[in-house]
PDB file of N, H, CA, C and O in Angstrom:
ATOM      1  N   UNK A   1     116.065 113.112 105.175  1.00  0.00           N
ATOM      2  CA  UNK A   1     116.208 114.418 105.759  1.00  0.00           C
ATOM      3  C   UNK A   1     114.979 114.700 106.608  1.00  0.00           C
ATOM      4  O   UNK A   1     113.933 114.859 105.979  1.00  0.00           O
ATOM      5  N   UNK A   2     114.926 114.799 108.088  1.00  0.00           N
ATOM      6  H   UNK A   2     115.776 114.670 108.599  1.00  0.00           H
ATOM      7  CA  UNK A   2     113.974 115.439 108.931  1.00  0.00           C
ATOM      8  C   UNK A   2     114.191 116.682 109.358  1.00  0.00           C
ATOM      9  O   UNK A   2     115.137 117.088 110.033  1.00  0.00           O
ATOM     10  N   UNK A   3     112.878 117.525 108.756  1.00  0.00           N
ATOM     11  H   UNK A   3     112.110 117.195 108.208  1.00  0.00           H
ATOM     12  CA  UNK A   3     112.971 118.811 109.589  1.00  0.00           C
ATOM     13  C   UNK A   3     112.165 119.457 110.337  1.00  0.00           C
ATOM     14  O   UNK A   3     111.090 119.372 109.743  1.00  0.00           O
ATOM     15  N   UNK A   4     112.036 119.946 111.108  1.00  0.00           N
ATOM     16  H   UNK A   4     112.909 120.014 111.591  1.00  0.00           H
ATOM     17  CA  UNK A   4     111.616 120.636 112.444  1.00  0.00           C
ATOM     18  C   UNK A   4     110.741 121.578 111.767  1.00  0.00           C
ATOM     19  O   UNK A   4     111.353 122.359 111.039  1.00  0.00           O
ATOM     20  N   UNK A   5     109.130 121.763 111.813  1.00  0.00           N
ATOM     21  H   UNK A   5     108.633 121.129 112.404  1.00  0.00           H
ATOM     22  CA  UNK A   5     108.499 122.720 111.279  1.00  0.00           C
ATOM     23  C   UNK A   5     106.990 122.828 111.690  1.00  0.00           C
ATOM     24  O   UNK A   5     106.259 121.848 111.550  1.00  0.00           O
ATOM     25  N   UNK A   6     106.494 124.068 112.221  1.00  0.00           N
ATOM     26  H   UNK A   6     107.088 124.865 112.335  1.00  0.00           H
ATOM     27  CA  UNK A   6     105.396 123.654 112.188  1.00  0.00           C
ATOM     28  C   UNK A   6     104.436 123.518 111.456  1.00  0.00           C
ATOM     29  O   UNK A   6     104.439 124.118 110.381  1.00  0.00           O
ATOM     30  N   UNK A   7     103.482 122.803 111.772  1.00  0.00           N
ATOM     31  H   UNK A   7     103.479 122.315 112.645  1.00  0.00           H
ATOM     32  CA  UNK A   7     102.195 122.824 110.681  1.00  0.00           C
ATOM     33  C   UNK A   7     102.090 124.075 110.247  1.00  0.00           C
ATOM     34  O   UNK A   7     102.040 124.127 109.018  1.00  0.00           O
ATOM     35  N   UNK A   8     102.032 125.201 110.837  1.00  0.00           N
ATOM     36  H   UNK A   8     102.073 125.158 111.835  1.00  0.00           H
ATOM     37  CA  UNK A   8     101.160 126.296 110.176  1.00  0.00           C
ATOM     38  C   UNK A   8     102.618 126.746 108.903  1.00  0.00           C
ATOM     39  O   UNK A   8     102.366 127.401 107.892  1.00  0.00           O
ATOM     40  N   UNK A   9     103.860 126.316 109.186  1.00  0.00           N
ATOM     41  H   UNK A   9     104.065 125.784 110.008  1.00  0.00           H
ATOM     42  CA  UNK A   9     104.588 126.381 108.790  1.00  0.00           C
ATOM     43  C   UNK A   9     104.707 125.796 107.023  1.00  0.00           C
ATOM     44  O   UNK A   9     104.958 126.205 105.889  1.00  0.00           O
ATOM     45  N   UNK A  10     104.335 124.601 107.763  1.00  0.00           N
ATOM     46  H   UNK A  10     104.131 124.270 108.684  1.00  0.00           H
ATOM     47  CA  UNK A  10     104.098 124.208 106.529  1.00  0.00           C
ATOM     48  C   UNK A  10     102.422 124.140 105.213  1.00  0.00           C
ATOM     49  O   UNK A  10     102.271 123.886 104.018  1.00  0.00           O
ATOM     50  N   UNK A  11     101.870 124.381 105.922  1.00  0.00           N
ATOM     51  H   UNK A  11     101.994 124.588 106.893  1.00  0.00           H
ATOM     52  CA  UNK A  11     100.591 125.377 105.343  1.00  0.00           C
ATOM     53  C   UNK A  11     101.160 126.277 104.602  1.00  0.00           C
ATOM     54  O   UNK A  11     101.108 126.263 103.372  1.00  0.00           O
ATOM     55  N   UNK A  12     101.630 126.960 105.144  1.00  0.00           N
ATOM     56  H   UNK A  12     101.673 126.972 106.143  1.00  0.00           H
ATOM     57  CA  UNK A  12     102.081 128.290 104.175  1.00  0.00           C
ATOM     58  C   UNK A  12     103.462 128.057 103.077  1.00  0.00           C
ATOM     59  O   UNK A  12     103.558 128.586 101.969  1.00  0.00           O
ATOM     60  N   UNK A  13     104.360 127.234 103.638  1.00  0.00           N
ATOM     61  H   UNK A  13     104.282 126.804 104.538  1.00  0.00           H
ATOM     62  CA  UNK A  13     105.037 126.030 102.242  1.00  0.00           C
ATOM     63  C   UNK A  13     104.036 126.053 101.362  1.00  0.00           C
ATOM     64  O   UNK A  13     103.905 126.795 100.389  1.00  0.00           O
ATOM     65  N   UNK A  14     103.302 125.166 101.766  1.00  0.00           N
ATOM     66  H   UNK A  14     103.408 124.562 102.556  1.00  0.00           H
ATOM     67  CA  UNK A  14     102.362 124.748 100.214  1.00  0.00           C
ATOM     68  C   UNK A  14     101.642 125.464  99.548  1.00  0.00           C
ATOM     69  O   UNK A  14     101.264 125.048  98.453  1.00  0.00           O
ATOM     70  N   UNK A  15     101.313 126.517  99.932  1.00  0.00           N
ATOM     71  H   UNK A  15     101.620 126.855 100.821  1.00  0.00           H
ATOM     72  CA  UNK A  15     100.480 127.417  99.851  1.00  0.00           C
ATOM     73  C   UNK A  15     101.348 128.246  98.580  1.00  0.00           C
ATOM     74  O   UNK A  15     100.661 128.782  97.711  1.00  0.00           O
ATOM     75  N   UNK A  16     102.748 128.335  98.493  1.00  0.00           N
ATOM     76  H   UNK A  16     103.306 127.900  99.199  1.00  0.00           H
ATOM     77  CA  UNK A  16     103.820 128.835  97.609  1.00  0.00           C
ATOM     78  C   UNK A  16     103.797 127.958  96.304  1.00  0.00           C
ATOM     79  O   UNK A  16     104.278 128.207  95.198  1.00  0.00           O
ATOM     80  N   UNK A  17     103.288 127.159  96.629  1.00  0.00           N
ATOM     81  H   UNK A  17     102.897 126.957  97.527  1.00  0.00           H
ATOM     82  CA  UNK A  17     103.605 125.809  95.545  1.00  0.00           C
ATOM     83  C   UNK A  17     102.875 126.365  94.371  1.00  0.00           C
ATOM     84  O   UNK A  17     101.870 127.074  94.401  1.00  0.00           O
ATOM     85  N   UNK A  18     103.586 125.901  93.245  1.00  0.00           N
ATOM     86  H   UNK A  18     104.402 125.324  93.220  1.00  0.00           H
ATOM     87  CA  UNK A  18     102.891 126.441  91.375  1.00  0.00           C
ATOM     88  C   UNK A  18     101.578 125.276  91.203  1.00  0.00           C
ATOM     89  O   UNK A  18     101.766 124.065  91.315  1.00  0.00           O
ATOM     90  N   UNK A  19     100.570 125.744  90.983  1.00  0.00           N
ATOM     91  H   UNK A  19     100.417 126.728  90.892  1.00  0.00           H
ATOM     92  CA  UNK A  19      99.505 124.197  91.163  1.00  0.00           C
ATOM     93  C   UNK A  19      99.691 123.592  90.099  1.00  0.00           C
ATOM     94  O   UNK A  19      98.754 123.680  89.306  1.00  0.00           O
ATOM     95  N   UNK A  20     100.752 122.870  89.707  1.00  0.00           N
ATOM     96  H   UNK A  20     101.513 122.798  90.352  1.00  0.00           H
ATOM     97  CA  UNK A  20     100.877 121.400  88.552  1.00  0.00           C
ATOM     98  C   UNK A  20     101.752 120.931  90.246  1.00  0.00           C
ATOM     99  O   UNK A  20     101.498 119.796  90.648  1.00  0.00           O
ATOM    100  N   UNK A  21     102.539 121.649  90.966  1.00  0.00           N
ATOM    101  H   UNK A  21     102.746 122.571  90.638  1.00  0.00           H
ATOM    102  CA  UNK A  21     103.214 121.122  92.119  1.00  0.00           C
ATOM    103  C   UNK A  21     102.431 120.651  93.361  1.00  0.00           C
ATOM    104  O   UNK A  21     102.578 119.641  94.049  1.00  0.00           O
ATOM    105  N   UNK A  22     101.701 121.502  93.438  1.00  0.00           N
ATOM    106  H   UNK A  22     101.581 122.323  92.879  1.00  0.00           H
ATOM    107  CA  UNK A  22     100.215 121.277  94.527  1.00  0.00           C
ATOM    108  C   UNK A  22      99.444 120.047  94.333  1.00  0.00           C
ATOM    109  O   UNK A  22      99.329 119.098  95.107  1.00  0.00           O
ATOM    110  N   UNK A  23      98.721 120.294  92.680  1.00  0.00           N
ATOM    111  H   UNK A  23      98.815 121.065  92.051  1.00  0.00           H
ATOM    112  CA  UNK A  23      98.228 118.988  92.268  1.00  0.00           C
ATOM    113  C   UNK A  23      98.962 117.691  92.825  1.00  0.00           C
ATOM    114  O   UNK A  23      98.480 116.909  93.644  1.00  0.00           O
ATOM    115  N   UNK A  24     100.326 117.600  92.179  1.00  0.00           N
ATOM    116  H   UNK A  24     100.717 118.236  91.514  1.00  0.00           H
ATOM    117  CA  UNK A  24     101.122 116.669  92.466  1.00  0.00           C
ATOM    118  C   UNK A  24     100.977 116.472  93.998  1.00  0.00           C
ATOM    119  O   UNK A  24     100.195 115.609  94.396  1.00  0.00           O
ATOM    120  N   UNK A  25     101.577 117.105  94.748  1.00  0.00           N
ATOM    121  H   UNK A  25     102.213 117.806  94.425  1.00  0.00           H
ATOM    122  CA  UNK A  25     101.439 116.879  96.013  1.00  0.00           C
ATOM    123  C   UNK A  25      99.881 116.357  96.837  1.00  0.00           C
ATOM    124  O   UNK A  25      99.524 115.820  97.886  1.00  0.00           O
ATOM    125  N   UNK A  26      99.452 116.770  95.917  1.00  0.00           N
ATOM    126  H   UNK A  26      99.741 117.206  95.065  1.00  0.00           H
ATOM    127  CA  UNK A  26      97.678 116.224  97.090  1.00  0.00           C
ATOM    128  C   UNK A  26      97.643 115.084  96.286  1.00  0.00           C
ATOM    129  O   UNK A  26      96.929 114.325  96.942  1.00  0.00           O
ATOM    130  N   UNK A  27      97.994 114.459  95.211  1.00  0.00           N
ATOM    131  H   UNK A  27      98.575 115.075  94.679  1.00  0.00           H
ATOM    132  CA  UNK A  27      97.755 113.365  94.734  1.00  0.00           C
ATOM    133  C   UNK A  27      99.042 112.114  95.381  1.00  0.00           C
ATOM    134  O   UNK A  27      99.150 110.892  95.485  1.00  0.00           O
ATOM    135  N   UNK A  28      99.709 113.154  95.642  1.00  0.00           N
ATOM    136  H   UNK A  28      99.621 114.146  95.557  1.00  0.00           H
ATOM    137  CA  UNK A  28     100.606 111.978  97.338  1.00  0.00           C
ATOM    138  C   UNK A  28     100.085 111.940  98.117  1.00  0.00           C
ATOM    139  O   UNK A  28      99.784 110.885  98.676  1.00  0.00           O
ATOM    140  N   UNK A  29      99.806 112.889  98.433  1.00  0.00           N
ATOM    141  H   UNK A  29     100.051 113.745  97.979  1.00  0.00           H
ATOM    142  CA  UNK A  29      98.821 112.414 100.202  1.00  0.00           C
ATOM    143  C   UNK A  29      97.445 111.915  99.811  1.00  0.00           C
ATOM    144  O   UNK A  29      96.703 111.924 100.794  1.00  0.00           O
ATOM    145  N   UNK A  30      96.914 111.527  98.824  1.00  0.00           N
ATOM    146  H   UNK A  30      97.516 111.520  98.025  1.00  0.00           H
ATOM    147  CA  UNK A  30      95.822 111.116  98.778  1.00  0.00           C
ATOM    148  C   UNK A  30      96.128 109.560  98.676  1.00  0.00           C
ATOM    149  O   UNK A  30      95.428 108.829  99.377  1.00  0.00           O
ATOM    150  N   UNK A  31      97.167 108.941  97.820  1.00  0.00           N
ATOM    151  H   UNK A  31      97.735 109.535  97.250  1.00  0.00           H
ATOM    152  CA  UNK A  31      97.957 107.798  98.065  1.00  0.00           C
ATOM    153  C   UNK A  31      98.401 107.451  99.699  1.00  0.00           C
ATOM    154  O   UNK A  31      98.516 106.319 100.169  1.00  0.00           O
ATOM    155  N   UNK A  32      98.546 108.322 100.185  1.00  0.00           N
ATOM    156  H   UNK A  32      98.453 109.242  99.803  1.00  0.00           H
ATOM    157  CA  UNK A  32      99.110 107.838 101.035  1.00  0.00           C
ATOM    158  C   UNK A  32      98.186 107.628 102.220  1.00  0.00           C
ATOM    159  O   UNK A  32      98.451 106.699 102.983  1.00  0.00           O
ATOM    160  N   UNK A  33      97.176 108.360 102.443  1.00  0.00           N
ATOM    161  H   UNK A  33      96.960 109.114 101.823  1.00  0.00           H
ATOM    162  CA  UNK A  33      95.694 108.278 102.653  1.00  0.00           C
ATOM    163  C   UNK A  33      95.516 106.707 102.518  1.00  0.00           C
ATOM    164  O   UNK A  33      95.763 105.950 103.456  1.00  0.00           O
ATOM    165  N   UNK A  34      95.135 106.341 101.462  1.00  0.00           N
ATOM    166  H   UNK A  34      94.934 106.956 100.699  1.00  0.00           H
ATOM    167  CA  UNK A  34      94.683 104.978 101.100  1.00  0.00           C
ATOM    168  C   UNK A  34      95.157 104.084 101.277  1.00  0.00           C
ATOM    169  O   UNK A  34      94.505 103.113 101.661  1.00  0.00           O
ATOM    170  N   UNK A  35      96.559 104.015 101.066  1.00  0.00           N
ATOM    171  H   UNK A  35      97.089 104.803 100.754  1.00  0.00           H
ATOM    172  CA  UNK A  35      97.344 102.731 101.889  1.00  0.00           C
ATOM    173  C   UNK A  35      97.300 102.928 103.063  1.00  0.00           C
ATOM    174  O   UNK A  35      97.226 101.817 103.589  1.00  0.00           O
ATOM    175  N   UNK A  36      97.300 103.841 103.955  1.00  0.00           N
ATOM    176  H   UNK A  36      97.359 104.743 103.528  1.00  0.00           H
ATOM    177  CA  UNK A  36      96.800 103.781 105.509  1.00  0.00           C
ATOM    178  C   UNK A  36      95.692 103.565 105.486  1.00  0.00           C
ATOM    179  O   UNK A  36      95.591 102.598 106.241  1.00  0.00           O
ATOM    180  N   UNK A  37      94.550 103.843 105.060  1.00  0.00           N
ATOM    181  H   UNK A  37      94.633 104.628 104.447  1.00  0.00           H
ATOM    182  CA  UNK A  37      93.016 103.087 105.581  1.00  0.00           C
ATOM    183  C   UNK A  37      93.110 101.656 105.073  1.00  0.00           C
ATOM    184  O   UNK A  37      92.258 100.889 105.521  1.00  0.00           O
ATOM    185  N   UNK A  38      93.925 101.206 104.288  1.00  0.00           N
ATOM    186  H   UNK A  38      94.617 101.829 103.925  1.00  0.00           H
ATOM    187  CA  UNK A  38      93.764  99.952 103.487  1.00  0.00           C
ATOM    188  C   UNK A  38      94.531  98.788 105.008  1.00  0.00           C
ATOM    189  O   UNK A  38      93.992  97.746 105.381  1.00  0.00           O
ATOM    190  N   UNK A  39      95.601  99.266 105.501  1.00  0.00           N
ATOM    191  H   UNK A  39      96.039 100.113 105.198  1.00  0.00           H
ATOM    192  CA  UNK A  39      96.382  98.526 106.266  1.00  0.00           C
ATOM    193  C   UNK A  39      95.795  99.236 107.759  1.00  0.00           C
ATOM    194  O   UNK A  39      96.607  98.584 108.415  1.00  0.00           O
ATOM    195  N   UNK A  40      95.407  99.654 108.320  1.00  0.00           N
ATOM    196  H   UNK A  40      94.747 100.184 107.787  1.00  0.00           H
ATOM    197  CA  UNK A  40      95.080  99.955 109.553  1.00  0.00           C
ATOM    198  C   UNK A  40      94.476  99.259 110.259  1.00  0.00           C
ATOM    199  O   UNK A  40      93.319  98.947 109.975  1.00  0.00           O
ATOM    200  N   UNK A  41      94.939  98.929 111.102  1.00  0.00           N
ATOM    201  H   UNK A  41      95.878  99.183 111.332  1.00  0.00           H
ATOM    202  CA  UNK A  41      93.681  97.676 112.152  1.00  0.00           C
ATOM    203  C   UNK A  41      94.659  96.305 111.321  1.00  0.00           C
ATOM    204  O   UNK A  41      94.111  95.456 112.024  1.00  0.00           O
ATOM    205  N   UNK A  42      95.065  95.944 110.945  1.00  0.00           N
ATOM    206  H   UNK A  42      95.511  96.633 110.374  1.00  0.00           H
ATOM    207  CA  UNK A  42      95.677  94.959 110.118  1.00  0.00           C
ATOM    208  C   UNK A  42      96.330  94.640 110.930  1.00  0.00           C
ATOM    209  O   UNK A  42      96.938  95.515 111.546  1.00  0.00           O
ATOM    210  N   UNK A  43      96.493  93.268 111.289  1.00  0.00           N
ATOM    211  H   UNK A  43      95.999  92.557 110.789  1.00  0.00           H
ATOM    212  CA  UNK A  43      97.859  92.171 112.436  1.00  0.00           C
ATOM    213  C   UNK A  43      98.964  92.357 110.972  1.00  0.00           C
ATOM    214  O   UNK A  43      98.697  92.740 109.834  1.00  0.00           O
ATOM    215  N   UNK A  44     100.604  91.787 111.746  1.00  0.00           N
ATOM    216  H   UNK A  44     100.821  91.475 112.671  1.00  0.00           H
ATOM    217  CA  UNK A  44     101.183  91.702 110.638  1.00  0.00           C
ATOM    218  C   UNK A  44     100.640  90.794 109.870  1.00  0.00           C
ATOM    219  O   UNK A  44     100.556  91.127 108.687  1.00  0.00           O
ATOM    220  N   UNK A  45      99.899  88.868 110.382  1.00  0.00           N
ATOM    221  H   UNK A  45      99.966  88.597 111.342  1.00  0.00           H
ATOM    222  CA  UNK A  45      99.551  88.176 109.693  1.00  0.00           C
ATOM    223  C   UNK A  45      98.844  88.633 108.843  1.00  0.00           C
ATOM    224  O   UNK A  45      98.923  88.017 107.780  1.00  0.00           O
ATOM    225  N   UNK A  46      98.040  89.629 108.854  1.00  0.00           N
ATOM    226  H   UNK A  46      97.976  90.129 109.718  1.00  0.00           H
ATOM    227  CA  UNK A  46      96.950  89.752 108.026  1.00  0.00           C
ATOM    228  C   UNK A  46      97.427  90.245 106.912  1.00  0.00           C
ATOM    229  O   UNK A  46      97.009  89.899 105.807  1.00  0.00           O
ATOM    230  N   UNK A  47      98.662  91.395 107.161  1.00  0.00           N
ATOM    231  H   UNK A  47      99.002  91.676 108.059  1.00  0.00           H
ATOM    232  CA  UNK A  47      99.048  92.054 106.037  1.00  0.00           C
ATOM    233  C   UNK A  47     100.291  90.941 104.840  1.00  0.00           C
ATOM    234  O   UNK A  47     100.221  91.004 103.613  1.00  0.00           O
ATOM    235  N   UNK A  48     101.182  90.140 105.509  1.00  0.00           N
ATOM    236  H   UNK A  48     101.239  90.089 106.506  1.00  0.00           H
ATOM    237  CA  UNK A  48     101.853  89.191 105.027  1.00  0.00           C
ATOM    238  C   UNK A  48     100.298  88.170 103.934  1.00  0.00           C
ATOM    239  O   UNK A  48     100.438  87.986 102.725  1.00  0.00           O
ATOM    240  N   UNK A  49      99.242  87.766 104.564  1.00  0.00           N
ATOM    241  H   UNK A  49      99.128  87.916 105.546  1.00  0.00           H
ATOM    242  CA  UNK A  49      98.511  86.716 103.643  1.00  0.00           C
ATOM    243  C   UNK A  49      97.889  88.280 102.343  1.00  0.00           C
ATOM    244  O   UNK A  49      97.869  88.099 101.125  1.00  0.00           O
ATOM    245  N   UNK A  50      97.605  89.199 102.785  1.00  0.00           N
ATOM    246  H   UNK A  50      97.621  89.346 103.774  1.00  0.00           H
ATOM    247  CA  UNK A  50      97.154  90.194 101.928  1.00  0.00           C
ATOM    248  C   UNK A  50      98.036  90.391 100.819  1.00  0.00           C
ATOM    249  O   UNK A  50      97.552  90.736  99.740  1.00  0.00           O
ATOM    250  N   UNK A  51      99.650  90.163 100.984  1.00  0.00           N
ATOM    251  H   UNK A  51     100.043  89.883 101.859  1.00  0.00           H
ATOM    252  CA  UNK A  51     100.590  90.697 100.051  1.00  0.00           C
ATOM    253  C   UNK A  51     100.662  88.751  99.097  1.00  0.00           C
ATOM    254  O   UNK A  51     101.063  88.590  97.944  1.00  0.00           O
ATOM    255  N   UNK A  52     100.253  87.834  99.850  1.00  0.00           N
ATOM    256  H   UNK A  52      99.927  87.965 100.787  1.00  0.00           H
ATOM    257  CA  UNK A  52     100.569  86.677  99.282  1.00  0.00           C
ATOM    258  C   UNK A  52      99.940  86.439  97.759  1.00  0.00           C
ATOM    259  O   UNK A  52      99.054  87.259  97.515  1.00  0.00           O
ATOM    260  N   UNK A  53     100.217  85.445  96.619  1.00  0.00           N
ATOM    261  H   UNK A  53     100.937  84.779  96.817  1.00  0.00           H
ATOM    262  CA  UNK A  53     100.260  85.001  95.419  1.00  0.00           C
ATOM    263  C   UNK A  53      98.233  84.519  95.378  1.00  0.00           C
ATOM    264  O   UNK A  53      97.546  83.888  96.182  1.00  0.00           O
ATOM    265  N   UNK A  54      98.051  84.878  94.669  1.00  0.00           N
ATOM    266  H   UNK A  54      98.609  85.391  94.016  1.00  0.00           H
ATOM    267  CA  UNK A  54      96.327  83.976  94.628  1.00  0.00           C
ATOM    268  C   UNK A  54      96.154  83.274  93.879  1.00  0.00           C
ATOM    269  O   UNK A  54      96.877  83.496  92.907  1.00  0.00           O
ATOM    270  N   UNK A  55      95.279  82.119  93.714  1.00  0.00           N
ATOM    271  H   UNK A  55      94.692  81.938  94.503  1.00  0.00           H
ATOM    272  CA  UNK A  55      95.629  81.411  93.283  1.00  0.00           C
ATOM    273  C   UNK A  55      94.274  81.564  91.948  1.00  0.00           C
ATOM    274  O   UNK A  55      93.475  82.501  91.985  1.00  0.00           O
ATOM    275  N   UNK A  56      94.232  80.518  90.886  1.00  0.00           N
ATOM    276  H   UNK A  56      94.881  79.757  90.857  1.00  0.00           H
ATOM    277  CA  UNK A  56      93.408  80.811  89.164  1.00  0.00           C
ATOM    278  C   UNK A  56      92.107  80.222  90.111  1.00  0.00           C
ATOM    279  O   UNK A  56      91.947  79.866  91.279  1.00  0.00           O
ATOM    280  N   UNK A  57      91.273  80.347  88.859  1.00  0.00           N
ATOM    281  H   UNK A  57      91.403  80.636  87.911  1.00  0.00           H
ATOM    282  CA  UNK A  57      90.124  79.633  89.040  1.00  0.00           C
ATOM    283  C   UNK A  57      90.124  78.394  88.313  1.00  0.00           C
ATOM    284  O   UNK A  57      89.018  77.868  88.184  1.00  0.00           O
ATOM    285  N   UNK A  58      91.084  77.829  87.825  1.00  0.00           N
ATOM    286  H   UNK A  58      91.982  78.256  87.929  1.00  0.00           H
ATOM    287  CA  UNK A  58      91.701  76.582  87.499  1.00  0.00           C
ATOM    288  C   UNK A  58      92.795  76.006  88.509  1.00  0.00           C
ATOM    289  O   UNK A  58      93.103  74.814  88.545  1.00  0.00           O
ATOM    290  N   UNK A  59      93.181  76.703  89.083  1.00  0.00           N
ATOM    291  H   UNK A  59      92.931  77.670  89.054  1.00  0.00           H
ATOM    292  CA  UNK A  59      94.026  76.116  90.351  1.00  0.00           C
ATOM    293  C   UNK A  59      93.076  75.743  91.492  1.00  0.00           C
ATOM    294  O   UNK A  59      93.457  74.944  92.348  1.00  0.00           O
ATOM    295  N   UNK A  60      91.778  76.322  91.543  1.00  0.00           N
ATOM    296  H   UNK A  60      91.468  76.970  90.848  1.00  0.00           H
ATOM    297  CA  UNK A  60      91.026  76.246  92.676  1.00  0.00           C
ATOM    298  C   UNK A  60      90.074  75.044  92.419  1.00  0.00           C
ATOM    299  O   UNK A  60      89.593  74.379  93.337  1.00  0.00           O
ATOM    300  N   UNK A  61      89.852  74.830  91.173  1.00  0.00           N
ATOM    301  H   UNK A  61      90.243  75.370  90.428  1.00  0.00           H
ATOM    302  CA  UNK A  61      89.160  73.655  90.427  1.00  0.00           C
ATOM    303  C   UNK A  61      89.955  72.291  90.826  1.00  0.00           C
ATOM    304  O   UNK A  61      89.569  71.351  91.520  1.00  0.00           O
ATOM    305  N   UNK A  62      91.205  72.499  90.150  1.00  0.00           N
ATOM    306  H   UNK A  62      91.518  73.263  89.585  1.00  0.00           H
ATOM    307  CA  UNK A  62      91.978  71.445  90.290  1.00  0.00           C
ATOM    308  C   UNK A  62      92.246  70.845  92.230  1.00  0.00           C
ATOM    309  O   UNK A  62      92.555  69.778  92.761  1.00  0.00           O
ATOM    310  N   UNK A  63      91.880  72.363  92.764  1.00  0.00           N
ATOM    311  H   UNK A  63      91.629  73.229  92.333  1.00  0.00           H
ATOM    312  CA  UNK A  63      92.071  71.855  94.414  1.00  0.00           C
ATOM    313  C   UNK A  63      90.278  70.874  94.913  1.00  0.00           C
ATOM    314  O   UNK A  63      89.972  70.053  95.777  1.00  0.00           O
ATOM    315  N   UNK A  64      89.771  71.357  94.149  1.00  0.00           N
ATOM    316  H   UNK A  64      90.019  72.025  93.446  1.00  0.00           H
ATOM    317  CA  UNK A  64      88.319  71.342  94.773  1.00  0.00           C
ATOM    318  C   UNK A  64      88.364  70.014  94.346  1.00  0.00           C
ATOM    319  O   UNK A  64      88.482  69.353  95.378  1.00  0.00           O
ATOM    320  N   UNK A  65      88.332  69.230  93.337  1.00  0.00           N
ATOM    321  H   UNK A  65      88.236  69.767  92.498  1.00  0.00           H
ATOM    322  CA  UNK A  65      88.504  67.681  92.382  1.00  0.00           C
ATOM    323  C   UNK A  65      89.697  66.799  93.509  1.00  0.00           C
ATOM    324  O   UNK A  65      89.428  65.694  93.980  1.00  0.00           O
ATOM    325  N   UNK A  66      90.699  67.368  93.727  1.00  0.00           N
ATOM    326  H   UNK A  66      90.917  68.266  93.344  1.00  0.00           H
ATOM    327  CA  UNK A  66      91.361  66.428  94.580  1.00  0.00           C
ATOM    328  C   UNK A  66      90.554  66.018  95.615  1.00  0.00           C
ATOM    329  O   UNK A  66      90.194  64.858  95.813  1.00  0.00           O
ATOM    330  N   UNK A  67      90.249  67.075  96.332  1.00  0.00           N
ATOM    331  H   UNK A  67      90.542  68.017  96.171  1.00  0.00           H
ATOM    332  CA  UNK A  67      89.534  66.810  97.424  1.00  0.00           C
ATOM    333  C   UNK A  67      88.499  65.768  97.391  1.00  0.00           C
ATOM    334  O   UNK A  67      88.579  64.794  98.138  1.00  0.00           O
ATOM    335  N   UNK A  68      87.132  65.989  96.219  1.00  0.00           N
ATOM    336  H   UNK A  68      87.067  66.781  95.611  1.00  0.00           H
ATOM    337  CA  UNK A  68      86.617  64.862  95.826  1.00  0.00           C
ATOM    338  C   UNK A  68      87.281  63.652  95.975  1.00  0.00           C
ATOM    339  O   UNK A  68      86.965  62.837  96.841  1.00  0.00           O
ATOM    340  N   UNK A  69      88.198  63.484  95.167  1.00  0.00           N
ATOM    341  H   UNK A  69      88.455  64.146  94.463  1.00  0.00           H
ATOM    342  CA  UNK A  69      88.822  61.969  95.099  1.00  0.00           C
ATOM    343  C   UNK A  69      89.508  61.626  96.105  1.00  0.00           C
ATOM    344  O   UNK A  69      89.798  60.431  96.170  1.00  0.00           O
ATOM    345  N   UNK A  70      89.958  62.491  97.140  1.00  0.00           N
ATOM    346  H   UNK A  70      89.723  63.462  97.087  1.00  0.00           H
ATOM    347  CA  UNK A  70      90.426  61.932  98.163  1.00  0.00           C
ATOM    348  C   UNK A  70      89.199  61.440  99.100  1.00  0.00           C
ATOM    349  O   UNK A  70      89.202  60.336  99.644  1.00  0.00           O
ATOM    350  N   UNK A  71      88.391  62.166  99.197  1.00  0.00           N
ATOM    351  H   UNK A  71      88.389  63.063  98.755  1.00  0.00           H
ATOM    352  CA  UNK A  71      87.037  61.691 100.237  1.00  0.00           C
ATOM    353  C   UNK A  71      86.594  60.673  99.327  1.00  0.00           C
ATOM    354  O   UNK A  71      86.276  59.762 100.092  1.00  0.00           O
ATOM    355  N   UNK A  72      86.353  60.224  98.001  1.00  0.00           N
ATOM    356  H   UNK A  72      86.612  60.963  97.379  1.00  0.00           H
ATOM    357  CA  UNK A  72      85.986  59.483  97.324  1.00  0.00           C
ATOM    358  C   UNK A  72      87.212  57.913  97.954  1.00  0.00           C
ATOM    359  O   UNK A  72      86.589  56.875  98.179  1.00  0.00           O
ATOM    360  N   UNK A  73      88.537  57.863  98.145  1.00  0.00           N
ATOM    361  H   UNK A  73      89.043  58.706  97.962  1.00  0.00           H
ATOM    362  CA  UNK A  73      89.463  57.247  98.430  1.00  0.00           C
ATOM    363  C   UNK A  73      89.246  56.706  99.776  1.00  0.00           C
ATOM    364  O   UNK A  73      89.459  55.501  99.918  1.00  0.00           O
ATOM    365  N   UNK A  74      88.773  57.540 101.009  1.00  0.00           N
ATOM    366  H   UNK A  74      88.600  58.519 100.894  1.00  0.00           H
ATOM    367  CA  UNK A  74      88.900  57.506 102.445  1.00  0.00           C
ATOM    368  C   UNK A  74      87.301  56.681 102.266  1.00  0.00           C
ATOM    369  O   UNK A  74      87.347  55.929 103.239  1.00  0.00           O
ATOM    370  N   UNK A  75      86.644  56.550 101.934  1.00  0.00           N
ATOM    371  H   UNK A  75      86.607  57.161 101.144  1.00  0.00           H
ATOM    372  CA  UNK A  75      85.269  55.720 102.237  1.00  0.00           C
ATOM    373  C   UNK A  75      85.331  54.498 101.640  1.00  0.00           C
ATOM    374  O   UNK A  75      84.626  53.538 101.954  1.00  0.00           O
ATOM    375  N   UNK A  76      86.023  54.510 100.927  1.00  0.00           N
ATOM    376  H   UNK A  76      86.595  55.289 100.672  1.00  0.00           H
ATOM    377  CA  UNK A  76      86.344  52.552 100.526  1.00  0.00           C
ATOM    378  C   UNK A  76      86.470  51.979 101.045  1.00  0.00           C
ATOM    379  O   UNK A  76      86.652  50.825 100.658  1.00  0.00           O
TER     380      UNK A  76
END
């Protein structure tokens, strides 16, 4: 649902609000705040590798040891 309103319009909306409703509401826009500074300036690439799987500090071990033995392999 989009509706046509102005700001001052809606200032005075909120302004009606019971504050457990207010609360609520600034604790949305404060969310929503943060995921916009978090993603802003962001390429899509950047945001696709940001949402991607990470990997253990046993997965990164096990990458770092291959590598060894492969450079250990290539100089023979």
């Amino acid at each position: 649902m989009k509706l046509e309103i102005s700001f001052e319009q809606l200032v005075q909306l909120v302004k009606q609000l019971p504050k457990v409703e207010l609360t609520k509401l600034k604790d949305a826009i404060d969310d929503l705040i943060i995921s916009k500074k978090e993603t802003d300036g962001l390429t899509d690439f950047q945001k696709f590798l940001l949402k991607g799987p990470l990997m253990s500090k046993k997965q990164i071990a096990i990458i770092k040891d291959n590598h060894k033995r492969i450079n250990k392999w290539r100089r023979k």
